[in-house]
N, C-alpha and C positions, 0 to 999 in steps of 0.2 A: 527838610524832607523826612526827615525822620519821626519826627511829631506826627506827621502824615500817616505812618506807618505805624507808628506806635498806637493810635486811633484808628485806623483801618482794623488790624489786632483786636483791639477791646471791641469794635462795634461784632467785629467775626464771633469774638466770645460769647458777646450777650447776645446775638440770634442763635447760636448754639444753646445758649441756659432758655431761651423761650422756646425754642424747638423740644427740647425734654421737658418744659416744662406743658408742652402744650397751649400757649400763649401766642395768639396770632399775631404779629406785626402790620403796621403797628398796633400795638398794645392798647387797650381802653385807656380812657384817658387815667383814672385810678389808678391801673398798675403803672404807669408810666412815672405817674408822680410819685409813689413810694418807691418806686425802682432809684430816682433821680436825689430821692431822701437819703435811701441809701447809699448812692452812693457819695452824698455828700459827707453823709457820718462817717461813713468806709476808710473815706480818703484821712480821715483827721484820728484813724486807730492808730497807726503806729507812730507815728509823731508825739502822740498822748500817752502812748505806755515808755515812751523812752524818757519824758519829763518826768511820769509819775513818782519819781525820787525823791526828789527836787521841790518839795510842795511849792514855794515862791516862783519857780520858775512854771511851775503848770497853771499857777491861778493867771500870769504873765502870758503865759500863749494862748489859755481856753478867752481871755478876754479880747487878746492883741490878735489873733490870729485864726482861730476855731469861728468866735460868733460871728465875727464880720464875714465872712465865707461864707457861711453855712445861714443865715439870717440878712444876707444881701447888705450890711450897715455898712458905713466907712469905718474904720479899727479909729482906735485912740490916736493912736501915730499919725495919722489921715488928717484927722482934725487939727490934732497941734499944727499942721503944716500950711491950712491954709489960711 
């Protein structure tokens, strides 16, 4: 239930940020897709600035866990398994 609510939340957000922004829902399809770019990339900032230490461990997640997200592939892990 709470997933529910937690996306309920975010969808309330982003008619909020299209309502300031003046962007009718739904949205053309262009803003839709850079909206959805974003917030693919969005989601993978703070996970990337807490490895950024770490060089071994960030080239490890932007391969294992950033590109397969964010570029639809199976990660490495994926493959090994099947």
């Amino acid at each position: 239930m709470k997933i529910y609510l937690v996306s309920l939340g975010a969808g309330l957000l982003a008619g909020l940020v299209y309502s300031l922004l003046g962007v009718r829902s739904p949205a053309p399809p262009v803003v839709a897709l850079v909206g959805l770019a974003g917030i693919l990339l969005g989601e993978q900032f703070i996970p990337l600035a807490k490895r950024f230490a770490d060089r071994t461990e960030l080239v490890r997640f932007v391969r294992e866990d950033c590109a397969p997200q964010i570029l639809g592939t199976p990660s490495p892990r994926q493959e090994n398994d099947a």
